[in-house]
N, C-alpha and C positions, 0 to 999 in steps of 0.2 A: 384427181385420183391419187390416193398413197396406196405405197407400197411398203413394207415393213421389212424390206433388203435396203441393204448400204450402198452406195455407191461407191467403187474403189476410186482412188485417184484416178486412174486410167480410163474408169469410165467417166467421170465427170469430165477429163482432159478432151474425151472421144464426143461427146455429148455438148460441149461448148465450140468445139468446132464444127459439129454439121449445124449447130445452130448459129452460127456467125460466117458462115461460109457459103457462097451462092455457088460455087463450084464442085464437081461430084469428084470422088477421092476412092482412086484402085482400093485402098483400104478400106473403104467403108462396105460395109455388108447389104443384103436386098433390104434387111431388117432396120437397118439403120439410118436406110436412103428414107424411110416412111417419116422417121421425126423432122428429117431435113424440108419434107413435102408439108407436112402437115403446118410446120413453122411459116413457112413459106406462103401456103397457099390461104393461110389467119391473114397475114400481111395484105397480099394480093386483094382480097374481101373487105378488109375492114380496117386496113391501113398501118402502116410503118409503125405507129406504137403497141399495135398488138399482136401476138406471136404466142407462142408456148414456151413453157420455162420449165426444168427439168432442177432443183437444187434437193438437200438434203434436211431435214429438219432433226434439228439436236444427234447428227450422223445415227439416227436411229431407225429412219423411215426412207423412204425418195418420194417427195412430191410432183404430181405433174399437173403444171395450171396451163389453163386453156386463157388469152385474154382477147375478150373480144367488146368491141364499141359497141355498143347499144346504141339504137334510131329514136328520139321520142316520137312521135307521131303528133302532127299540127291540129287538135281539135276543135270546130268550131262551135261555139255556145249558139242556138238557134233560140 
């Protein structure tokens, strides 16, 4: 998903910590506990290298990627 707002410093600072932190934080908002879940619960599914990434593209935009494993399926030639 892009968005075509900036990210301020403070919000990437805010944003990189729910996303590397498995601990909830008086700071953090009902709003902001969701990226910490949704980060989390990518992991929990589909394993430790996939997650959700929240960066900036050319400070123009904020992109927000989803990354998820894909299963091939074993087919049998009959």
């Amino acid at each position: 998903m892009e968005n075509d707002g900036n990210l301020t410093e403070a919000d990437r600072k805010k944003i990189d910590r729910l996303l590397q932190s498995e601990e909830n934080n008086k700071e953090d908002s009902r709003v902001s506990i969701g990226i910490r879940n949704v980060n989390r619960r990518l992991k929990i599914i589909y394993g430790e290298e996939c997650g959700l990434t929240i960066t900036n593209e050319q400070e123009k935009s904020t992109i927000s990627t989803l990354v998820v494993k894909m299963q091939q399926e074993n087919k049998k030639s009959q």
